[in-house]
C-alpha positions, 0 to 999 in steps of 0.5 A: 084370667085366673080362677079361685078355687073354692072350698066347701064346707062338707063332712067327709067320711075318712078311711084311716090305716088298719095297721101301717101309718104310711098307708094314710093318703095326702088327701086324709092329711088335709082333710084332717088339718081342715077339720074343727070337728071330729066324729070318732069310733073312739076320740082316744084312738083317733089322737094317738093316730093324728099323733103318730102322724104328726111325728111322722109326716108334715102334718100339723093336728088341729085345734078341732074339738073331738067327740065319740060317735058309734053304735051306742051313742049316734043318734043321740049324737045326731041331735047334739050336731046336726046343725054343724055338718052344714056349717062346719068341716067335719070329719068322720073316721073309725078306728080303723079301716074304711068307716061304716064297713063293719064299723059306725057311721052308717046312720051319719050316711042316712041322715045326710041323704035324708036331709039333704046335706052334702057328705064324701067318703074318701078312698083308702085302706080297707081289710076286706080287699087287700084280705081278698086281693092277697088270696090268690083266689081267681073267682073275681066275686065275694061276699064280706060278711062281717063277725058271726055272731059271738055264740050260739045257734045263731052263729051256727045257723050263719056259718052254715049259710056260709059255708054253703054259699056258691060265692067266696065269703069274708069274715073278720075274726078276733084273736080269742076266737079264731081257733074256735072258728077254724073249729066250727069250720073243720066240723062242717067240712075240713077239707075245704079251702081257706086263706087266712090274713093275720095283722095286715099291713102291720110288722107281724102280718103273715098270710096261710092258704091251705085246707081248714085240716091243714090250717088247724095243725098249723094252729098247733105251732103258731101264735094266734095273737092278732086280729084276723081276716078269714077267706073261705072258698065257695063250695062245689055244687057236687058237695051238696049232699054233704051239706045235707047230711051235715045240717040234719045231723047238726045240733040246732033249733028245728026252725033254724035247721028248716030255713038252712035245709030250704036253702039248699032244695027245693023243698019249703021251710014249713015242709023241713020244720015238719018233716024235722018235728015228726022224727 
């Protein structure tokens, strides 16, 4: 005797490409020709997406009504929908790449698990592992980190806790201020080493590997214009002593400069502060 399959009703968080359309899975296809609901990083991208992909694949877009959710307007939006996640098929997708990691969706995730409403988040393309996975580092562990900071001793405070991790770290990087990183990286130690990613999975991707010094007169000759994965490798434990000559000679607010410095000894970050104020 032959069984019926059932559907149900859930929202589902749904990875999209980060650059090349073929890499969209036959079950994001379906998914979306499910939905009557779209929850969108940005709606516009999201239509020149389900665009492309019809044009390019058996796709058929639907009638499905479209709307913003991101960092600004989620909770708000939250209470405009609530009610439809359980009784609809709904979808959420970010503009691109994997939803929530560096992107919204994380308060959607919450509110499902507080209120007990079903939710699945559909595997697919993600900068962070293909970044790391084209490497070439053997370490098998990393840290994603996300965008520093745009300026200020803030962003000097996190770089310096990156770069003095004893794992590999992930950053993303815009293309205005790549240079500016590679920079702030070169000043703290040069000579370290660091893959780069540019454009993945799109028609100008290309990688460089290679220390910061030699990536910094690569810089010189070619186009910055892309958005960018940066991979910087742990420090060794015998460069520690660089690391703090470099925090006390660097420019930073006392504080800051004491919870970097207690980081790496053994010493409190009241001890540094007033170690630091009294010189």
């Amino acid at each position: 005797m032959g069984s019926k399959t059932h559907f149900t009703l859930m929202l589902k968080f749904i990875p999209t490409p980060i650059g090349n359309p073929q890499d969209i899975t036959i079950r994001a296809l379906r998914e979306f020709e499910k939905a009557t609901l779209f929850l969108c990083e940005d709606t516009r991208e999201t239509k020149r997406l389900l665009s492309i992909l019809a044009k390019r694949f058996e796709f058929i877009i639907p009638k499905a009504e479209f709307l913003s959710f991101h960092e600004h307007n989620g909770k708000a939006r939250l209470l405009e929908i609530s009610e439809r996640l359980n009784s609809e098929n709904v979808v959420f997708v970010s503009d691109a790449g994997m939803p929530v990691i560096s992107d919204p969706g994380q308060i959607l995730v919450e509110y499902c698990q507080q209120n007990s409403i079903e939710y699945d988040v559909l595997a697919g393309a993600s900068a962070v592992v293909t970044a790391y996975a084209s490497s070439g580092f053997e370490e098998g562990k990393f840290t994603f980190w996300g965008f520093l900071p745009h300026k200020g001793s803030e962003r000097s405070a996190e770089l310096h806790k990156i770069m003095n991790s004893d794992t590999n770290m992930i950053l993303y990087e815009a293309p205005h201020r790549i240079d500016k990183l590679i920079d702030e990286i070169a000043s703290i130690d040069e000579n370290r080493e660091i893959f780069l990613a540019k454009e993945l999975t799109k028609k100008f991707q290309h990688y460089y590997r290679g220390t910061v010094k030699d990536i910094l007169r690569l810089f010189e000759t070619i186009n910055l214009k892309g958005e960018w994965v940066v991979v910087i490798r742990a420090k060794k434990s015998e460069e520690q002593a660089l690391y703090l000559e470099d925090i006390l000679a660097f420019d930073m607010p006392p504080k800051i400069k004491a919870k970097l410095l207690s980081k790496i000894t053994d010493q409190s970050i009241k001890e540094w502060y007033q170690k630091l104020i009294s010189n």
